[in-house]
C-alpha positions in Angstrom: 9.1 18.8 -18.2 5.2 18.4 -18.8 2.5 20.0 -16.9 2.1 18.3 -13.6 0.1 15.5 -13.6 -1.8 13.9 -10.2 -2.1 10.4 -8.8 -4.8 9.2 -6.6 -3.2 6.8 -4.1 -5.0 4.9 -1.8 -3.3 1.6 0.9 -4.9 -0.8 2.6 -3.5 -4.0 4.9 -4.7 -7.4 5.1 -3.3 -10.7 7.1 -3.3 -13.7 5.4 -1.1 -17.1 4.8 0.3 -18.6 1.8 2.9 -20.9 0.5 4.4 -20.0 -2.6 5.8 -23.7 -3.9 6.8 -22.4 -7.9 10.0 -21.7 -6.0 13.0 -24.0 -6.0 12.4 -27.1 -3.3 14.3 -25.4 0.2 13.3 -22.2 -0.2 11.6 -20.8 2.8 8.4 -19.5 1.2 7.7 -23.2 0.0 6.6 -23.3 3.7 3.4 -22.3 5.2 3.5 -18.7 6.3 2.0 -15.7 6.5 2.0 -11.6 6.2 1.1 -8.5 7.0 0.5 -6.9 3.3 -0.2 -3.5 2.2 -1.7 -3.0 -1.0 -1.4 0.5 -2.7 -3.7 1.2 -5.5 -2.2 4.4 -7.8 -4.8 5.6 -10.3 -5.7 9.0 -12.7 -9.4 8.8 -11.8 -11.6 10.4 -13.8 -13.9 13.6 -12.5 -16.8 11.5 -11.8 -15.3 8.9 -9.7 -15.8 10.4 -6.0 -19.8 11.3 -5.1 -18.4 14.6 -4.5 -15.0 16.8 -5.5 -12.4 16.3 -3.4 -13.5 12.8 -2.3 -11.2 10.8 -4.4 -8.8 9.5 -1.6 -11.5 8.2 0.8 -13.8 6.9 -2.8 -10.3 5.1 -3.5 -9.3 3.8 -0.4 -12.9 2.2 0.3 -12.8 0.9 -3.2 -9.4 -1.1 -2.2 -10.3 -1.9 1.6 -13.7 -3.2 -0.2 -11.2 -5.5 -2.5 -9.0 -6.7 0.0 -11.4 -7.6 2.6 -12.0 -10.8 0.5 -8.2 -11.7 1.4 -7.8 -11.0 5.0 -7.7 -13.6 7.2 -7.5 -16.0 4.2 -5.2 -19.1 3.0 -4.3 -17.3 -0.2 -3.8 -20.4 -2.0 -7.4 -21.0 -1.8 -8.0 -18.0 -3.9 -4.9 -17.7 -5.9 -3.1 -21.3 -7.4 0.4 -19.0 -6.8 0.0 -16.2 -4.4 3.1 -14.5 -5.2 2.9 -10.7 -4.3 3.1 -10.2 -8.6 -0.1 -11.8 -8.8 -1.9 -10.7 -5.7 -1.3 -7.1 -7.5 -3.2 -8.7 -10.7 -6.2 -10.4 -8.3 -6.4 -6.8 -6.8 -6.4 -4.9 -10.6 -9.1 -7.8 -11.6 -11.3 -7.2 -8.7 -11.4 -3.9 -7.7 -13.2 -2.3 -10.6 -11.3 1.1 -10.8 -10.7 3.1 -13.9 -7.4 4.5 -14.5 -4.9 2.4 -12.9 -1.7 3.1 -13.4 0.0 0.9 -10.7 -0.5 -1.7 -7.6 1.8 -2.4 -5.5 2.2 -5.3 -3.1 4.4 -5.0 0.2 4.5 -8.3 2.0 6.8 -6.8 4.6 8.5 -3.8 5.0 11.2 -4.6 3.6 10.1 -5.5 -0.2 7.3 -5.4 -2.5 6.7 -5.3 -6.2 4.8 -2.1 -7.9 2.9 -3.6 -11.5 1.7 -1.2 -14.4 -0.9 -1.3 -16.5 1.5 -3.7 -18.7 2.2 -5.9 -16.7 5.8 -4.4 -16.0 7.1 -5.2 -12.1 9.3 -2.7 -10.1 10.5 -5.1 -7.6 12.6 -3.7 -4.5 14.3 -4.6 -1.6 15.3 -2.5 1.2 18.5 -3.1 3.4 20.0 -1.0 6.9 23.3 -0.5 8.0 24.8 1.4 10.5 28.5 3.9 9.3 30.2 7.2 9.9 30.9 9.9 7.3 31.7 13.1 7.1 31.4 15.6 3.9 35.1 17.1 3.0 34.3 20.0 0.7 30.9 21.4 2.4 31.3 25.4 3.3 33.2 26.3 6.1 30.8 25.5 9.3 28.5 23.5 7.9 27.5 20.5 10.2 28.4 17.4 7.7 32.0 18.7 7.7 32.1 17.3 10.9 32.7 13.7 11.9 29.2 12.2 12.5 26.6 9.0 11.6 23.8 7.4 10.6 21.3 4.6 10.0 21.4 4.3 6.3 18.8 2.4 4.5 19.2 1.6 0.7 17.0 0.2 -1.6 17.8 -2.0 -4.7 15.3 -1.5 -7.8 14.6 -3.9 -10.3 13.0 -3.4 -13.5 11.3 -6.4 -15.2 8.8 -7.2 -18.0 6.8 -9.9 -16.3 5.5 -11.6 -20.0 2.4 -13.0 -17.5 4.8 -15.2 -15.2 3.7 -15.9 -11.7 6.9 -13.8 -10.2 9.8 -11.7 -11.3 13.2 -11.6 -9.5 13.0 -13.0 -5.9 13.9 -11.0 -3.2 16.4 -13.2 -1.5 18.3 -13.1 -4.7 18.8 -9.3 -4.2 19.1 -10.1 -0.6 22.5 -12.2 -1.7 24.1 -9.6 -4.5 23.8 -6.8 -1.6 25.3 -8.7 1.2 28.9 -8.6 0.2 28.2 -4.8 0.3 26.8 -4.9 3.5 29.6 -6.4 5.0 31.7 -3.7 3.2 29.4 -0.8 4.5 28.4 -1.7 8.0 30.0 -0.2 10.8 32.5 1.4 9.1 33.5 5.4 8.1 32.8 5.6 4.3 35.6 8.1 3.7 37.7 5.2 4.1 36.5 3.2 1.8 37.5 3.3 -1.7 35.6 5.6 -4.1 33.7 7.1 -1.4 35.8 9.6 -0.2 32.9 12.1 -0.4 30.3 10.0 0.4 27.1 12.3 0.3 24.2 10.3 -0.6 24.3 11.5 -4.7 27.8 9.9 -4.8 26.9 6.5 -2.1 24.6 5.6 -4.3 26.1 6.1 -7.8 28.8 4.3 -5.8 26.4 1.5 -5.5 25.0 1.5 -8.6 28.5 1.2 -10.3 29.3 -1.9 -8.6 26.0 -3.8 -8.9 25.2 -2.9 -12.1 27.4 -5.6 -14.2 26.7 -8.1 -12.0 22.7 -7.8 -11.9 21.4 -5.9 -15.4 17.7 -5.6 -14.3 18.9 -3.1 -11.9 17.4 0.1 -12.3 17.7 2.9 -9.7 19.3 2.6 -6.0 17.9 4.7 -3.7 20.3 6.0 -0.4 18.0 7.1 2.8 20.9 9.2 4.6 17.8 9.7 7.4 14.0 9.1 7.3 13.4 12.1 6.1 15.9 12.9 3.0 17.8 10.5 0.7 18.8 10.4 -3.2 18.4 8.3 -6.2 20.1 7.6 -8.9 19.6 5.3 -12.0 22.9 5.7 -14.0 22.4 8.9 -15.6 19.5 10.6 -12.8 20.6 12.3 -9.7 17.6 12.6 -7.5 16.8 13.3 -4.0 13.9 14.0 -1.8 13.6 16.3 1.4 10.3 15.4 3.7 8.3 17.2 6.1 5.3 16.7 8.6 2.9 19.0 9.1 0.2 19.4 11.2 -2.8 21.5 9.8 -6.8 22.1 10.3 -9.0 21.4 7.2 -12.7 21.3 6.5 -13.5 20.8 2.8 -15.8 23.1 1.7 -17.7 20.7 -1.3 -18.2 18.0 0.9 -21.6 17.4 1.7 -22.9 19.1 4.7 -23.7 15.4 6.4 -20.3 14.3 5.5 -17.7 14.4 8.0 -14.8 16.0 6.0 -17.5 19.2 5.7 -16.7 19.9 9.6 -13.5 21.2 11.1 -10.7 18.0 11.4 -6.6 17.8 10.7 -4.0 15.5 10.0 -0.5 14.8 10.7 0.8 15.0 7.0 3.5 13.7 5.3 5.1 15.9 2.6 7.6 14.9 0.5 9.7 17.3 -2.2 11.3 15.2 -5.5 13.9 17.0 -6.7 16.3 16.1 -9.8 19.5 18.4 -11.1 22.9 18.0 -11.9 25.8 16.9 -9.6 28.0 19.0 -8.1 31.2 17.4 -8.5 33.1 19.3 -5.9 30.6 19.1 -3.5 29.4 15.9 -4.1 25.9 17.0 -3.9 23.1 18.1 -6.3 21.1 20.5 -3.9 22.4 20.5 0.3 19.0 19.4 2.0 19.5 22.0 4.1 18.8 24.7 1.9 15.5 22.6 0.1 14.9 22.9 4.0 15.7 27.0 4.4 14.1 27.7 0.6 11.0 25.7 1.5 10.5 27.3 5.2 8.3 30.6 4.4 5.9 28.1 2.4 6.2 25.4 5.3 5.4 27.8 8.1 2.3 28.9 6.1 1.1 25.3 6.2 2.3 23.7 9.7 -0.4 24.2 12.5 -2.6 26.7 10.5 -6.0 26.0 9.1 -5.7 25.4 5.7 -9.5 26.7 4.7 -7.8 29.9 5.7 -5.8 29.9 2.9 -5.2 32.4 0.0 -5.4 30.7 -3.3 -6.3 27.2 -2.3 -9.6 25.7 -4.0 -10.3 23.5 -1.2 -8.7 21.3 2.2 -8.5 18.1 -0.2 -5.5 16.5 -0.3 -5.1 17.1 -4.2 -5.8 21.0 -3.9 -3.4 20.8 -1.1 -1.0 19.1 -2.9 -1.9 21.1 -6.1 -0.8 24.4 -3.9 2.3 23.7 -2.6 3.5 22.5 -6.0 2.7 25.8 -7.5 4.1 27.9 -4.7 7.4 25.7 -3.7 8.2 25.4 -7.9 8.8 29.3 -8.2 11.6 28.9 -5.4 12.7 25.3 -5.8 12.6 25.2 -9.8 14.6 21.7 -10.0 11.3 20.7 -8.0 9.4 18.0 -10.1 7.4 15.9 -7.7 5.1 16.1 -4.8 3.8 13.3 -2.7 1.3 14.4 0.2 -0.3 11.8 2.2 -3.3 12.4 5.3 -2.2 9.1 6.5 0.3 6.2 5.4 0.0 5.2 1.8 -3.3 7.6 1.3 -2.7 10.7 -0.8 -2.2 11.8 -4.2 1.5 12.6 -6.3 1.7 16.0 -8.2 4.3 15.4 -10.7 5.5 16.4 -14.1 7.8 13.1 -14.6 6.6 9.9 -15.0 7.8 6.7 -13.3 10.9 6.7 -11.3 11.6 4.2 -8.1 8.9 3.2 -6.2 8.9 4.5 -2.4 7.8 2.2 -0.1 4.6 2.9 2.0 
């Protein structure tokens, strides 16, 4: 592990129409149509990029919703020859005029996107519900998944892909038609009956996943399992990873914003917090770490954050989201030590990342 390193992000939407006609003669985004898009902009900014310290979200984000602007309400093929969403993320990387890129990423709905690097590398991804039963057979005596219960799963497909400067990567109905013979499999069903997953935590459902797809679709590269909105796992064929998230509600002020600037007064935000955490399988248990007790370790720290005002707080350089972020890393990594990641957003898709691993699966906005 490396020191932690932070990630400006910054999102922005725009509505416009396209056709996409590159793509074989039937398809359906040969046709006029048009989308809702979100474009995420994920950059190491350099010191002097905001007007004052602490500003690099909002410098960011008006950067991108400056960008975008040109797009909204458009016919993209006026602007772009092929407006696939890999080369919307290169018009926005052209145009924006932002040091230190590392990523943008494209969602044209919200079920798939694309994330391109610096190198022209896509991490496409599609996202797919279904509805199924489970239950946990070698959890502690007591403990609530022992018991019979359900939920909405979501999974996400990955796909790694080296672009070499064509107009798109993998389409997304293709991923569409390797996962639905796995949907029909999954889908209203109890997952201890199904073979392989008679443990089905979320470690071992989506290693489960993984196996299967693998040999039939090599560019996959990580499968991500949402057991609920709020905590899920990864796993990329050696990794186990999974994620715990919180909202919190706290009062800021930040104390180096200029005194006519808004952010220098009293304000909050409904926060979302997200904890990364990788470390071995448990093979009895099925599990790496039990949510629950990421939730029970991370609850001193939590309650010191949630409906407080954060200027209040011992140790913390300022309300920005980075020192924010920046503080709860330090303090959560001395209990949760398999922590590597944090993601803290004031709003959808506007934050920064602390994290001392680079790439991983892109998380959808």
């Amino acid at each position: 592990m490396s020191n932690p390193k932070t990630i400006t992000l910054a999102s922005a939407g725009f509505e416009s129409a396209r056709h996409v006609d590159l793509l074989p003669v039937g398809h359906r985004c040969c046709a006029l149509h048009g989308h809702s898009f979100t474009a995420t902009v994920f950059a190491n900014l350099p010191a002097d990029f905001a007007p004052y310290p602490g500003g690099e979200t909002d410098a960011l984000r008006e950067r991108l919703e400056n960008c975008v602007s040109q797009l909204d309400y458009s016919y993209l093929n006026d602007t772009l020859e092929q407006p696939t969403d890999e080369n919307l993320a290169r018009w926005i990387g052209r145009n924006i005029g932002v040091p230190g890129i590392q990523r943008i990423a494209i969602q044209s709905t919200g079920t798939q996107g694309v994330d391109l690097d610096r190198k022209d590398n896509a991490h496409l991804w599609r996202r797919f519900r279904f509805q199924a039963a489970h239950q946990l057979p070698n959890v502690p005596s007591g403990h609530k998944c022992g018991r019979m219960h359900g939920h909405g799963f979501e999974v996400i497909l990955h796909a790694n892909q080296d672009l070499c400067s064509s107009d798109i990567g993998i389409d997304y109905d293709y991923l569409e038609a390797i996962w639905a013979p796995f949907q029909a499999q999954l889908n209203f069903n109890c997952l201890n009956e199904i073979d392989g997953l008679s443990n089905p935590t979320s470690e071992n459902l989506a290693d489960w996943i993984w196996t299967r797809i693998k040999p039939i679709f090599p560019e996959l590269s990580w499968v991500t399992v949402f057991e609920t909105g709020s905590c899920g796992a990864n796993f990329d064929g050696k990794h186990y990873r999974i994620w715990k998230e919180f909202t919190l509600d706290s009062a800021v002020r930040y104390s180096r914003a200029p005194e006519n600037n808004p952010r220098s007064q009293r304000h909050g935000h409904t926060y979302t917090l997200r904890l990364h955490l990788e470390a071995p399988l448990d093979t009895v248990k099925g599990w790496t770490i039990d949510f629950g007790d990421v939730k029970e370790i991370f609850n001193p720290i939590f309650k010191s954050i949630d409906h407080q005002p954060l200027y209040e707080l011992q140790g913390l350089v300022d309300c920005d989201v980075a020192s924010v972020a920046d503080w709860i890393f330090s303090h959560a990594k001395s209990q949760l030590p398999s922590l590597y990641r944090v993601d803290l957003h004031e709003t959808p898709g506007n934050g920064c990342s602390v994290s001392e691993v680079e790439g991983g699966p892109a998380m959808p906005v």
